[in-house]
MMTF fields as JSON, N, C-alpha, C and O atoms, coordinates in Angstrom:
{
  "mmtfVersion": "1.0.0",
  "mmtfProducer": "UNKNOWN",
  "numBonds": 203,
  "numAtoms": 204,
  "numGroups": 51,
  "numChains": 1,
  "numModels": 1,
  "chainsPerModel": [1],
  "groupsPerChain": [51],
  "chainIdList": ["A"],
  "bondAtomList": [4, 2, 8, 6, 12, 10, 16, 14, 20, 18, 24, 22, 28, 26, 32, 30, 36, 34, 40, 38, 44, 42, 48, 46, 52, 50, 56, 54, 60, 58, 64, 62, 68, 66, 72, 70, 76, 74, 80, 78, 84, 82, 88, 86, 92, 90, 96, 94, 100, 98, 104, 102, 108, 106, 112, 110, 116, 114, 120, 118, 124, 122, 128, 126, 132, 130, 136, 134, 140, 138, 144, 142, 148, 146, 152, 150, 156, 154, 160, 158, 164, 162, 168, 166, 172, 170, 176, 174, 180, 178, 184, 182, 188, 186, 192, 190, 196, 194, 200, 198],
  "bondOrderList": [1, 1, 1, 1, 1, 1, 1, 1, 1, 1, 1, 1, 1, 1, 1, 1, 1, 1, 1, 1, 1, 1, 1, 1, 1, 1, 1, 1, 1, 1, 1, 1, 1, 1, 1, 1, 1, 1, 1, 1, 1, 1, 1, 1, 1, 1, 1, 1, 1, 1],
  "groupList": [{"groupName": "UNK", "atomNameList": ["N", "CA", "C", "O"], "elementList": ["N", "C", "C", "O"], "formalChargeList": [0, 0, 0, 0], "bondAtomList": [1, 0, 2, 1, 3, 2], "bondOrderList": [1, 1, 2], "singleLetterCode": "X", "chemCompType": "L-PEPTIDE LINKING"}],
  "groupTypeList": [0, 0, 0, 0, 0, 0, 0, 0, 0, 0, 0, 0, 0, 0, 0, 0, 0, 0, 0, 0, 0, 0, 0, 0, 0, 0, 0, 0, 0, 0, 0, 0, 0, 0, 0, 0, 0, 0, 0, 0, 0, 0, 0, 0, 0, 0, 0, 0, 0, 0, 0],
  "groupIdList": [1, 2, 3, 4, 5, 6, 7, 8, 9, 10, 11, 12, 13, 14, 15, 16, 17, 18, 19, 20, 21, 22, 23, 24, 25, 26, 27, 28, 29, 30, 31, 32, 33, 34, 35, 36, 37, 38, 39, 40, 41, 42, 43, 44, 45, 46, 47, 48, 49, 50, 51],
  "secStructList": [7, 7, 7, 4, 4, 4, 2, 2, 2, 2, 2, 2, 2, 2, 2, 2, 2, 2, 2, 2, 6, 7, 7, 4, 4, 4, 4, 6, 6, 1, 7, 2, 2, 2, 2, 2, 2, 2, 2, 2, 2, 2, 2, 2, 2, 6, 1, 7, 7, 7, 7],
  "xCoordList": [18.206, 18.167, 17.698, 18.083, 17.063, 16.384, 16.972, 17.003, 17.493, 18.305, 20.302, 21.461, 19.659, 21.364, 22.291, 23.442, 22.198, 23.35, 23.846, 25.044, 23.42, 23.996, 24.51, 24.332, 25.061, 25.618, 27.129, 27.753, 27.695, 28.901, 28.213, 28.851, 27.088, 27.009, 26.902, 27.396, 26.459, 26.572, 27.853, 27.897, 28.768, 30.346, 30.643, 31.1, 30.125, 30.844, 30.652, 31.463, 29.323, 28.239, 29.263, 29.788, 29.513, 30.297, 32.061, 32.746, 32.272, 33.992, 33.954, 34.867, 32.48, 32.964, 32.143, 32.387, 31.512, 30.93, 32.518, 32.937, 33.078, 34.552, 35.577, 36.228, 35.586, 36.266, 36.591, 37.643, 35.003, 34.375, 34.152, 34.045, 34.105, 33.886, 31.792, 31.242, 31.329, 30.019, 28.947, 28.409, 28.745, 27.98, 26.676, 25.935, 26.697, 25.243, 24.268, 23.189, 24.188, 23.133, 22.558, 21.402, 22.962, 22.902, 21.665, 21.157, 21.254, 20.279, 18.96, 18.013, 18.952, 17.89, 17.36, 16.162, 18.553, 18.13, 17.55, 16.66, 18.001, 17.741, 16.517, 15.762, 16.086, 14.629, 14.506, 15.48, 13.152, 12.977, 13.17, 13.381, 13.129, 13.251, 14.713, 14.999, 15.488, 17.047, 17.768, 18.906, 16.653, 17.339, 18.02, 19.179, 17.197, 17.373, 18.62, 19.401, 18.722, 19.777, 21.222, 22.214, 20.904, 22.212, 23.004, 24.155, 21.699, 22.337, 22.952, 23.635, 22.82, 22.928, 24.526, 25.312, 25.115, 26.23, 26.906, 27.894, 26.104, 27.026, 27.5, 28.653, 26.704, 27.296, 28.381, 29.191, 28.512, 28.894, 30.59, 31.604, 30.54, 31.775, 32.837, 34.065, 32.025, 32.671, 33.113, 33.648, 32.814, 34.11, 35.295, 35.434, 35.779, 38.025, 37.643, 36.966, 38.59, 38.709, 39.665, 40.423, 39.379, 40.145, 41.315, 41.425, 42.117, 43.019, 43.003, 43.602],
  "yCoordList": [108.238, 108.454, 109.868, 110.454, 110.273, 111.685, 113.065, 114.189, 112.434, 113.6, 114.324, 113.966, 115.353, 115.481, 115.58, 115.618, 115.638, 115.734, 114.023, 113.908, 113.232, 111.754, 111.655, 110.719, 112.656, 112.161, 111.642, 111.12, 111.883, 111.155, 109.309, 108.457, 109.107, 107.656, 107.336, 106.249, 107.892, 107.809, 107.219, 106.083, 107.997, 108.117, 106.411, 105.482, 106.574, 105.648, 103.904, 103.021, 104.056, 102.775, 102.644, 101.554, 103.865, 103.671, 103.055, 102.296, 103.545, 102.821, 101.482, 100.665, 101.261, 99.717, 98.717, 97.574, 99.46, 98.774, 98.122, 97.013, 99.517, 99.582, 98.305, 97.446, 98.326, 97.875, 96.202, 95.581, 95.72, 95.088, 94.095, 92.871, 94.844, 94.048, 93.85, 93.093, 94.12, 93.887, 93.718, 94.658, 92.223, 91.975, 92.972, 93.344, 93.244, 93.98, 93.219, 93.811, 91.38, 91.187, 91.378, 90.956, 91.908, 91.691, 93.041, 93.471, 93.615, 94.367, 94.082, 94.865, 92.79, 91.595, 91.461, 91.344, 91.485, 91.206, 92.143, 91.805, 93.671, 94.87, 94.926, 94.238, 95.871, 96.456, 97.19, 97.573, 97.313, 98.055, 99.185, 99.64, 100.156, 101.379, 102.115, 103.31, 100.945, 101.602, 100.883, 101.115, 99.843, 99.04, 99.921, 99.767, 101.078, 102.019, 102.865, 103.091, 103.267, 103.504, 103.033, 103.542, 101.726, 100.649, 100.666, 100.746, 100.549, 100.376, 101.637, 101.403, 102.925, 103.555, 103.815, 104.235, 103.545, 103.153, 102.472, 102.783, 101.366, 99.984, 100.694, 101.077, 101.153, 101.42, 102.808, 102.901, 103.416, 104.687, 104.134, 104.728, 102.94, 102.341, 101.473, 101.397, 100.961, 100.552, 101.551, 101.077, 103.01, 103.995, 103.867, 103.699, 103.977, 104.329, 105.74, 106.717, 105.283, 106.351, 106.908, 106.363, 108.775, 109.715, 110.187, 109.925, 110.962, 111.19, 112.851, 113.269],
  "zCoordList": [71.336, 69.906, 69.585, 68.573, 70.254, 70.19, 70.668, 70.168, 72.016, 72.639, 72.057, 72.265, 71.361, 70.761, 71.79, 71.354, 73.047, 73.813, 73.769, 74.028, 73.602, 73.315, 71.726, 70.947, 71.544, 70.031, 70.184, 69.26, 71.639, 71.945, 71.685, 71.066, 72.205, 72.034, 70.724, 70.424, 69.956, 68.796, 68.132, 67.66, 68.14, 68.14, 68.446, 67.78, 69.798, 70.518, 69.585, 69.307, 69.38, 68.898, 67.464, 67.237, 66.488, 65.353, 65.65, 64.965, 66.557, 67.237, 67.506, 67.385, 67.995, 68.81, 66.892, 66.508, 66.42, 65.016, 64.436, 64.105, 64.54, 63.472, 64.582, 63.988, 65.433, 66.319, 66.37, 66.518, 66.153, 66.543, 65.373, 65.455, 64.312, 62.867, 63.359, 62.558, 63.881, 63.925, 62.675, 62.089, 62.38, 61.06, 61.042, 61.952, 59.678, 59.352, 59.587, 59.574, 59.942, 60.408, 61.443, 61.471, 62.406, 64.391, 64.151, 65.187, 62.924, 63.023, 62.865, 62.938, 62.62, 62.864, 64.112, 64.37, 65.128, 66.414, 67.153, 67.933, 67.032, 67.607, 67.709, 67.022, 68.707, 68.699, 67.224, 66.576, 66.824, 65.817, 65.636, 64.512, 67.112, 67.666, 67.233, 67.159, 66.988, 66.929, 65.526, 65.119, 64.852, 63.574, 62.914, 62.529, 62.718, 61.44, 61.575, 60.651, 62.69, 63.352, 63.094, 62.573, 63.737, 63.719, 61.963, 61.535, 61.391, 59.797, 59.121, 58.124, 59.499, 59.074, 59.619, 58.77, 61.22, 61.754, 60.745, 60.08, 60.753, 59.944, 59.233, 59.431, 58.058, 56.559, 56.929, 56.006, 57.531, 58.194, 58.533, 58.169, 59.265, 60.096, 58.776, 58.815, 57.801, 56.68, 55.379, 54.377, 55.532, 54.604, 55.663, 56.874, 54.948, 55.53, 56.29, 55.969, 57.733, 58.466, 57.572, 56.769, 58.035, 57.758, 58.855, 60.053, 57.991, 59.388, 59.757, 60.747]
}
């Protein structure tokens, strides 16, 4: 989460969100360490891709 050279995972975590249909609840389950994170994906993965 800290290190910017992992902003490919980043990427990646938003593809498989979009991919995946992954409910905004499963951020319930997460560590707390990365909730904030996850939601900010979520809402991120639900605007319309651009082309």
């Amino acid at each position: 989460m800290s290190a910017p050279h992992r902003i490919k995972d980043l990427a990646d975590v938003l593809d498989l969100i979009r991919a995946t249909q992954l409910a905004v609840e499963l951020a319930t389950q997460l560590d707390a360490s990365v909730r904030a994170k996850y939601l900010e994906l979520w809402h991120a993965a639900q605007a319309p891709e651009r082309d």
